[in-house]
C-alpha positions, 0 to 999 in steps of 0.5 A: 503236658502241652507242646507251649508248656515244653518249648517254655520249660526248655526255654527256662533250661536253655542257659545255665549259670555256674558259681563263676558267673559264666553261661553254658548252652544247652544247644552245642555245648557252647561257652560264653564268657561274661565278656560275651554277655556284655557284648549284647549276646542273648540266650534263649528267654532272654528279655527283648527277643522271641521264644529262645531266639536273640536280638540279633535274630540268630539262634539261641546260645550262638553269640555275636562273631563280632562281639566274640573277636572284640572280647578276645582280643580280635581287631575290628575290620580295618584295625591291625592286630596288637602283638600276639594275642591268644584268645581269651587271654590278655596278652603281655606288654612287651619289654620293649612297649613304653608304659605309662608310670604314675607320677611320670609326668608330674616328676617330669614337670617338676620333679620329685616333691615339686608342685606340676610344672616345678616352681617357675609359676611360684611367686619369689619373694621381693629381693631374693635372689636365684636359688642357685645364685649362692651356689654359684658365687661360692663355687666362683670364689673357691675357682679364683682362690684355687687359681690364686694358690697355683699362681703363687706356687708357680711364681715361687717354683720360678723364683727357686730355679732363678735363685739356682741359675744364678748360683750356677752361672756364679760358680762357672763350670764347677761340677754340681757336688763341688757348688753343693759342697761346703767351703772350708770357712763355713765347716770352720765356722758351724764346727765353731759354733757347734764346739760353743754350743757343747761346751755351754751346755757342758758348763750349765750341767756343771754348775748346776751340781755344784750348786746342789744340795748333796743327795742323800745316801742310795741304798746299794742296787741289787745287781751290784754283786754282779758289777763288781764280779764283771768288773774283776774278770775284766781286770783278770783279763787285762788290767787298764781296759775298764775306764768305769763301771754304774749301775744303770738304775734307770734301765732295770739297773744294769751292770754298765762297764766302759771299756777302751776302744783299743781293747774292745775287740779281744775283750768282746771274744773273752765275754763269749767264751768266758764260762761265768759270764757266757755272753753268747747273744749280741741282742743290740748296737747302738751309736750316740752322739754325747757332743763332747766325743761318740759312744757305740753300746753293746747290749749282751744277754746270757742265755744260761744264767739269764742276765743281761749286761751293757758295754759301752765303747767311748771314741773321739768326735773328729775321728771316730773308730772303734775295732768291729766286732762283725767277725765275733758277732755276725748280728752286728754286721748291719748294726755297725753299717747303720752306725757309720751311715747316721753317725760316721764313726769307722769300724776297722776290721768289719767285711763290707763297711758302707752306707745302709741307708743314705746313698752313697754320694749322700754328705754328712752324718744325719744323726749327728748333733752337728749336721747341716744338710746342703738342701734343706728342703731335703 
């Protein structure tokens, strides 16, 4: 083989491609990229130069300085160089680099789901007005209504104090619970109405069983025999004390018994120690305002033979009293505490009688049928 048939054999072997496209040389073992190749940097037998040699004139497989520093990343002279790069890698955009987001200046311009520029080149039709004109003339009407509203409250806080002041200066240097406290002619007048009130009431409910039909005979109720053994061993115990006894068919038909407040107390430790009746647990106490006079109602349970009675305590309206049962039941402490605070009947004998749930100085009874309050914005 000639030394021309050689030199073109070797020239032939002189770059190599791998599967990735990238060129290896045969002199120097040197590695170009593809970038390189790019950069007009020619292997040997490459098109447009001699036997194995480059354009630029330089030996086979050596590239470019130039080419090479623009591939990596390398300024050119004159230029600074951009962040910190590694050659032959790209180097990242820092966290602080504005980037350029598409879109951006479109959302800029008009925003989101607007053409660029927004709408200020989009033809209006005739007669219309801005888009935020509506919104503005609510937002104007709900200011002047709100603004209306807190004037007429306003004016009406100063009308209440005026109206007070008056007051005040009329009734002088009186202290404020006197000013505030009924006179005797309006306790005389609202008990007045309230009396006449009670007693029509009283007279329409007896009218209207005279007028009734007479009812048909009930069948006789079910604790009935226990009524009557209750209503003996009360009579046992002390004859005269039973002012009535029913059946309170609506409430589970109940053995009910009224007993005179005078002998309530003796009567309620009876019931305790009693061995038929054994009425150990006071399960609750209530007051109610019947109009014509004030009842206080004693519900028992026995917890041996599983019955429950019901006694009920009848006391006048003007004086209402009726003897504690606090040193016998501790459970009705603050039952009868909240009978006297919200109805104003007195339980002689209980330990510490005053209001639960008004406040001390408060006037009247809340859940009496006549009660007037001073305040009544209170």
């Amino acid at each position: 083989m000639s030394d021309e048939e050689k030199k073109a054999k070797d020239g032939d072997a002189g770059e190599r491609k791998d599967d990735r496209g990238l060129g290896f040389t045969s002199e120097g073992g040197g590695f170009i990229t593809a970038e390189d190749t790019a950069g007009n940097t020619k292997v040997g037998g490459s098109a447009g130069g001699g036997e194995g040699e480059a354009q630029n004139g330089e030996k086979p497989g050596t590239a470019d300085p130039r080419s090479e520093a623009r591939a990596f990343g390398e300024p050119e002279e004159g230029e600074e160089r951009q962040g910190n790069t590694t050659p032959g890698v790209k180097a990242p955009p820092m966290s602080g680099e504005p980037r350029v987001v598409e879109g951006a200046a479109l959302a800029k311009a008009g925003g989101a789901g607007e053409p660029p520029g927004g709408y200020a080149d989009v033809p209006k039709a005739e007669g219309a007005e801005p888009a935020g004109g509506a919104a503005e003339a609510q937002v104007s009407s709900a200011d002047a209504e709100r603004e209306a509203k807190v004037k007429a409250a306003a004016e009406a806080r100063a009308a209440r104090l005026a109206a007070k002041a008056a007051q005040t200066a009329e009734a002088g240097d009186a202290p404020a619970a006197e000013r505030a406290a009924p006179t005797d002619a309006e306790k005389e007048a609202k008990a007045k109405a309230a009396a006449e009130a009670r007693a029509a009431r009283v007279s329409a409910r007896t009218t209207k069983t005279e007028g009734a039909e007479p009812e048909a005979p009930k069948e006789p109720s079910p604790k009935q025999p226990l009524l009557d053994r209750l209503t003996a061993i009360l009579k046992e115990f002390h004859d005269g004390i039973v002012e009535d006894a029913v059946i309170n068919e609506k409430g589970g038909h109940i053995p009910t018994v009224y007993i005179k407040a005078e002998a309530w107390r003796e009567t309620a430790d009876m019931l305790r120690i009693h061995p038929e009746l054994g009425l150990h647990y006071l399960r609750n106490v209530s007051g109610v305002d019947m109009e014509t006079h004030m009842e206080v109602v004693y519900h028992f349970i026995s917890l041996d033979h599983k019955q429950d009675y019901c006694f009920k305590v009848k006391t006048d309206r003007e004086n209402p009293s009726i003897p504690s049962i606090t040193p016998i039941f501790p459970t009705a402490d603050w039952n009868e505490r909240e009978i006297y605070d919200l109805f104003g009947i007195d339980f002689p004998g209980h330990p510490d009688l005053r209001r639960i749930m008004m406040a001390d100085d408060w006037v009247g009874h809340p859940l009496r049928k006549d009660y007037e309050p001073i305040d009544p914005e209170v």
